[in-house]
C-alpha positions as CSV (number, residue, x, y, z in Angstrom):
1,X,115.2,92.0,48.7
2,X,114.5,88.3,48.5
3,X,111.5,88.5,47.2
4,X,112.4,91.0,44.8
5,X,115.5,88.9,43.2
6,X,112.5,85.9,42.7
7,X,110.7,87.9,40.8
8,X,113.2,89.2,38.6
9,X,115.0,86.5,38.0
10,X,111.9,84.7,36.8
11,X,110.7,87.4,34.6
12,X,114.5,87.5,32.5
13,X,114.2,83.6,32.2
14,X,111.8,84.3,29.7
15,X,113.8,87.5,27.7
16,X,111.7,90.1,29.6
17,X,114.5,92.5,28.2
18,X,112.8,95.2,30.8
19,X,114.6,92.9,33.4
20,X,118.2,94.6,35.3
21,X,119.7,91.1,36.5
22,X,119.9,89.2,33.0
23,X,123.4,88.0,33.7
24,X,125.9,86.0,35.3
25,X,124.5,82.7,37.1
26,X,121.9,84.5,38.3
27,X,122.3,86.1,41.7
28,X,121.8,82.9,43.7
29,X,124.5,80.8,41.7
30,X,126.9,83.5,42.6
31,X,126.3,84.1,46.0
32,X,126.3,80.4,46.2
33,X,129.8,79.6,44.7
34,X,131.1,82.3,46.8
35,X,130.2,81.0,50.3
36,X,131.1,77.6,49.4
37,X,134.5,78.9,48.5
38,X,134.9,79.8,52.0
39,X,134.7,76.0,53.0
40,X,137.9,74.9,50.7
41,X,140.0,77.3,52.6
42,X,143.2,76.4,54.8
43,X,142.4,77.2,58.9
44,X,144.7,79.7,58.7
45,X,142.3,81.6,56.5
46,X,139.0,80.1,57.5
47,X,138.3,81.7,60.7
48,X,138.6,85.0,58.7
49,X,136.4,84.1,55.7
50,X,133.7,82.1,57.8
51,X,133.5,85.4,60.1
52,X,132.6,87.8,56.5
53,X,130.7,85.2,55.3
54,X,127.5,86.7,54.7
55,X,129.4,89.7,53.5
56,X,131.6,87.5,51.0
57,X,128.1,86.1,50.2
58,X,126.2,88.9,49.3
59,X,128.4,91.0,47.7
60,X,129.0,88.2,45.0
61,X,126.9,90.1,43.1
62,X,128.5,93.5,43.1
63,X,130.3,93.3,39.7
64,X,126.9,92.9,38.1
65,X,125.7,95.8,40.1
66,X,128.6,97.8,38.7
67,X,127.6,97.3,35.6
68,X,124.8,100.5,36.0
69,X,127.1,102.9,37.5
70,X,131.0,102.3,36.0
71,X,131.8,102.1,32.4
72,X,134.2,99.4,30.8
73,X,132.2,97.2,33.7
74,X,130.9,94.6,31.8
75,X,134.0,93.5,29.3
76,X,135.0,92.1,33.0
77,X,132.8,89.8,32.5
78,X,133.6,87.6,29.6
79,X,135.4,87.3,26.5
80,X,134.2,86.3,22.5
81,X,136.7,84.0,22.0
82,X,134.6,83.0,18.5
83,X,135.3,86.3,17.1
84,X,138.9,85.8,16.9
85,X,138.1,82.4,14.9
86,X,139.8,83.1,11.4
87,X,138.9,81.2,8.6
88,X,138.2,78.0,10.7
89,X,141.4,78.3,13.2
90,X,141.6,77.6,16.8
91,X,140.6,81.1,18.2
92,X,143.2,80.0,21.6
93,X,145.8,79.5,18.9
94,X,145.0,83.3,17.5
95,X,144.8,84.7,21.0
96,X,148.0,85.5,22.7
97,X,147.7,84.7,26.7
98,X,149.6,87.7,27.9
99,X,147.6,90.7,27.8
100,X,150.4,93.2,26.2
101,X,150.8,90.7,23.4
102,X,147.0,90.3,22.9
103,X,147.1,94.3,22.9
104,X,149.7,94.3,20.8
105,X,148.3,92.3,18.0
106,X,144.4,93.0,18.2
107,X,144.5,96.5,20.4
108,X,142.6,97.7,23.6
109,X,139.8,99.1,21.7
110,X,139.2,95.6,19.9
111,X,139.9,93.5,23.7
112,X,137.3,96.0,25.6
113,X,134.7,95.3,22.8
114,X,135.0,91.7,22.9
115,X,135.7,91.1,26.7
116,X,138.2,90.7,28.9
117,X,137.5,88.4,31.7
118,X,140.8,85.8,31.8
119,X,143.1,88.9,32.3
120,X,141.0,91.0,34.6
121,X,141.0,87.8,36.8
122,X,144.3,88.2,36.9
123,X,144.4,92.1,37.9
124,X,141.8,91.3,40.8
125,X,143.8,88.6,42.0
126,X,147.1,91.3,42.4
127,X,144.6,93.9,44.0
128,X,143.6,90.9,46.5
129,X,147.1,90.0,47.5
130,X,148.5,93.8,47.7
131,X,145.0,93.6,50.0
132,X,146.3,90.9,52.3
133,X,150.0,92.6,52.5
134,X,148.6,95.9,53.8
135,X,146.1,93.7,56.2
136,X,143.0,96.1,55.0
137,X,139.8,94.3,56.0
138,X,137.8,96.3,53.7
139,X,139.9,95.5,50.5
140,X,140.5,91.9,51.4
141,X,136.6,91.9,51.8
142,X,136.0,93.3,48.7
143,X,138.5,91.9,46.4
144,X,137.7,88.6,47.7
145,X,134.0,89.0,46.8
146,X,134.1,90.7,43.4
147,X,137.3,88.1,42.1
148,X,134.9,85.2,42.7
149,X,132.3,86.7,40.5
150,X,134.6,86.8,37.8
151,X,136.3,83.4,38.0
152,X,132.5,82.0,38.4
153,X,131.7,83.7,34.8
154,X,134.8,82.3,33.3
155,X,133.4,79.0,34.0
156,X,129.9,80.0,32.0
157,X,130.3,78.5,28.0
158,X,128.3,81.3,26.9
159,X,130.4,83.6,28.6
160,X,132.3,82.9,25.5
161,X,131.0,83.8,22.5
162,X,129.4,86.1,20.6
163,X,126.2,83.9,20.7
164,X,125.4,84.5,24.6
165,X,121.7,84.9,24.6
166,X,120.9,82.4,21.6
167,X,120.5,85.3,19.4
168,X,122.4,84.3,16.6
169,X,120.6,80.8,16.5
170,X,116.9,81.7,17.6
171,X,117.6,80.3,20.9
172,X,116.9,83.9,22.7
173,X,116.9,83.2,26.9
174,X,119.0,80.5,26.7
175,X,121.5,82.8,28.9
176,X,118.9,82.6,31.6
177,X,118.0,79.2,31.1
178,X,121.2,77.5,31.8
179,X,122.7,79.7,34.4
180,X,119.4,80.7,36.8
181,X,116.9,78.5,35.7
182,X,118.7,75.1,35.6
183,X,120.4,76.3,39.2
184,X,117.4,77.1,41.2
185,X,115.1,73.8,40.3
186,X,118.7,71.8,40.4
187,X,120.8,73.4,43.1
188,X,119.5,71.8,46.1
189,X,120.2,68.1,44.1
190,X,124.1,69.0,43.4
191,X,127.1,67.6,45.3
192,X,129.7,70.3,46.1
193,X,132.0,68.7,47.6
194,X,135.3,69.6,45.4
195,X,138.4,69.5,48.5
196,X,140.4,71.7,49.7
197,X,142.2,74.8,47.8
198,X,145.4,74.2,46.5
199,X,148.2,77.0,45.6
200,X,147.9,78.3,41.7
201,X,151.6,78.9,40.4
202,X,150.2,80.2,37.0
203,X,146.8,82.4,37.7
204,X,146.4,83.4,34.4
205,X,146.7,79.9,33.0
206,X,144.1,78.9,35.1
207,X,141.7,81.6,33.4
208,X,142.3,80.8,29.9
209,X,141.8,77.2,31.0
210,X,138.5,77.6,32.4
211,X,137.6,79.7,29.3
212,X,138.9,77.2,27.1
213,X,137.0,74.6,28.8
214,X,133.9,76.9,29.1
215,X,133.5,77.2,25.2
216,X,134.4,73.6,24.1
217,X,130.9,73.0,26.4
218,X,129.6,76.2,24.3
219,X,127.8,73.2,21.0
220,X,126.5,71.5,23.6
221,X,125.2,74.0,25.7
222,X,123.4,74.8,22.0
223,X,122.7,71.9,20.4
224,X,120.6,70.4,23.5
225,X,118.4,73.4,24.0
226,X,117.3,72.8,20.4
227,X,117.0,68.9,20.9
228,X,115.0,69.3,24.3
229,X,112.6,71.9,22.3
230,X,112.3,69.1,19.6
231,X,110.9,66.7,22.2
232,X,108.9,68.9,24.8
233,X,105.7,70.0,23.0
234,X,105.6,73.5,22.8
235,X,102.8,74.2,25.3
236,X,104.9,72.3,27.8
237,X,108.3,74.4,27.5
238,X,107.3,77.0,29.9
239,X,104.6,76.9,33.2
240,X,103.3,79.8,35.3
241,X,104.8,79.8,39.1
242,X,103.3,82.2,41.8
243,X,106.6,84.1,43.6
244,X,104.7,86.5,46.1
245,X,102.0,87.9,44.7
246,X,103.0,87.8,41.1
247,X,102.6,85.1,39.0
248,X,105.6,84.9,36.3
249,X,106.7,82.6,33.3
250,X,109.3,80.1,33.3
251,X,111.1,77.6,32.2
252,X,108.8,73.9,33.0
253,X,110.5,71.5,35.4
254,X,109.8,68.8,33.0
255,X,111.9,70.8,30.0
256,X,114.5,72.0,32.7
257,X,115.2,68.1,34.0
258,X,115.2,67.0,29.8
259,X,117.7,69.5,29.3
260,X,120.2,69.0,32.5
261,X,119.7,65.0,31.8
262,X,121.2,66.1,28.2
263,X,124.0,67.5,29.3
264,X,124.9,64.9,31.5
265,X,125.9,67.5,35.2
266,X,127.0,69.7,33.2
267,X,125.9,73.1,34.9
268,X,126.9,71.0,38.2
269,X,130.3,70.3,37.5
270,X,130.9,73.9,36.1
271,X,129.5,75.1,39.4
272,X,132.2,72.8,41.3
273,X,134.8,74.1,39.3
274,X,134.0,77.4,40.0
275,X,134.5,76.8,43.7
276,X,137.3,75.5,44.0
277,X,139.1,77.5,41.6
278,X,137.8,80.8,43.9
279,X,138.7,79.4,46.6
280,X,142.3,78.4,45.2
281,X,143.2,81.8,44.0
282,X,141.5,83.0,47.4
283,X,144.5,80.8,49.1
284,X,147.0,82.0,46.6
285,X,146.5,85.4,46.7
286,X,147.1,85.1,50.5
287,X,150.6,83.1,50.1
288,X,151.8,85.2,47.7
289,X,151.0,87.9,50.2
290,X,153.2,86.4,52.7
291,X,150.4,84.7,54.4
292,X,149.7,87.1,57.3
293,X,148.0,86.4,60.1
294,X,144.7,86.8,59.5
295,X,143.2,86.2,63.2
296,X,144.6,89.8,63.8
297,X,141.5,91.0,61.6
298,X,139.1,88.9,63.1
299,X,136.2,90.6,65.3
300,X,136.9,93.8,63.1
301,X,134.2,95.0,61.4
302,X,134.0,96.7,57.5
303,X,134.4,100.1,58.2
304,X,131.8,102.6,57.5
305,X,133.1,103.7,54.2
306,X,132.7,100.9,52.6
307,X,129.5,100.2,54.1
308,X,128.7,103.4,52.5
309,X,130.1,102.8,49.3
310,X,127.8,99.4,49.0
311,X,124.6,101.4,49.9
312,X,125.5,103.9,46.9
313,X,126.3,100.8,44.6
314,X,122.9,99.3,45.6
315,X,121.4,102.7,44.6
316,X,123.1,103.2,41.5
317,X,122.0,99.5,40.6
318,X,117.9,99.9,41.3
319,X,117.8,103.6,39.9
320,X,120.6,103.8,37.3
321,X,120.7,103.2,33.1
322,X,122.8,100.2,32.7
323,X,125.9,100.2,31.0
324,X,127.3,97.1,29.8
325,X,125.9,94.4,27.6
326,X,123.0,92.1,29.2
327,X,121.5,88.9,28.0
328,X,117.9,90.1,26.5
């Protein structure tokens, strides 16, 4: 399985549009913001966490995975906060927060086809707490995993727009490029330390602040992929690397460390921010749950159904059509 995520997320740096895994941090970045979440929690929670740790981990990436077998998946995932723009105003000034005012005034119809990640955060994070009140492991589990997907994609700038492969500016792979590519050849370099997780009285402020944030990163994000093309000469932009027995095309290093040294840590401190907002509305979710005590769960393991429901989810992902929008 290892090997086989290399060689896909190689091939859809380039727009290999054949590609299933074209989207969201690429699988590493996920799993990677998710098990470091673990490490911001309180004690009371940590024992709990650290013992599902490889579950929390890998199943980072089963809202992607949904997107081949559930429709009305991938809207999850993001929002086009740019479409709303009229004539040249703030779009967060034209978007009402609440998501029965924002229905209200633009319809479902109109949310689903645009995105609707800031307020399904908030829906995961009631599902997570209604989790801890009826103390069942496998929904804890699983709400934990799939929220931290979600807040993680919040934190992406072209999560937020229209725009989100480069498309509209002949900038196709971008997507890829600053969310995989940038994270494997600079992961190992970041510093994650970000503290500990701190109670969030408003969740769904928090969302539409780390979307707002996302998109005001969205120019440069664009503007220096177009500047670092400008300087690499073309027959340096991308190299051949061997991953197994398959030789793919990337990304070079030398564009890749051009482009992060542009945008000054910026993939970094998106990254960080990402933790330790999971990890905050982890620790929320719990308190607002009446913080049981989760050592009663420990040594329990997921039950068989939902080891069963994963394995289907795994199947539907590697044999199914997808159905949701991907970054070709």
């Amino acid at each position: 399985m290892k090997l086989l995520f290399l060689i896909i997320s190689m091939s859809f740096i380039t727009g290999n549009s054949s590609s299933p895994e074209k989207v969201n941090w690429g699988f590493y970045g996920h799993k990677k913001i998710n098990r470091l979440s673990i490490f911001t929690l309180p004690s009371e929670m940590f024992g709990f966490y650290k013992e599902h740790v490889e579950y929390i981990t890998e199943h980072a990436v089963d809202p992607d995975k949904r997107r081949y077998a559930m429709d009305g998946e991938a809207p999850c995932h993001y929002i086009d906060i740019d479409h709303f723009n009229e004539e040249g105003e703030d779009p967060f000034d034209i978007m009402p927060r609440k998501w029965e005012d924002a229905v209200a005034k633009f319809t479902e119809d109109t949310l689903m086809a645009y995105g609707i990640v800031p307020w399904h955060i908030l829906r995961v994070k009631y599902k997570l707490q209604r989790a801890f009140e009826r103390k069942n492991i496998d929904l804890i589990l699983k709400y934990s995993a799939d929220i931290g997907h979600y807040i993680a994609d919040a934190h992406v700038p072209l999560h937020t727009t229209e725009n989100y492969n480069g498309q509209m500016t002949n900038q196709k792979g971008i997507h890829a490029l600053w969310e995989s590519r940038l994270v494997e050849v600079k992961a190992d370099h970041y510093n994650y330390w970000v503290g500990k997780a701190t109670y969030v009285k408003n969740i769904l402020g928090l969302a539409w602040d780390a979307v707002r944030d996302s998109h005001l990163a969205l120019d440069s994000v664009l503007s220096m992929e177009i500047e670092t093309t400008n300087e690499i000469p073309s027959d340096r932009k991308y190299s051949y690397e061997r991953r197994g027995n398959t030789t793919v095309k990337v990304y070079s290093k030398e564009f890749c460390d051009l482009y992060h040294k542009k945008m000054n840590g910026m993939v970094e401190r998106r990254m960080k921010q990402s933790i330790i907002s999971v990890g905050s509305i982890w620790y929320t979710a719990w308190v607002d749950a009446g913080q049981p005590n989760l050592s009663e769960l420990q040594n329990i393991p997921p039950s068989e159904d939902l080891v069963k429901e994963m394995e289907d989810l795994d199947a539907h992902f590697h044999h199914g059509e997808h159905k949701g929008r991907i970054c070709e």
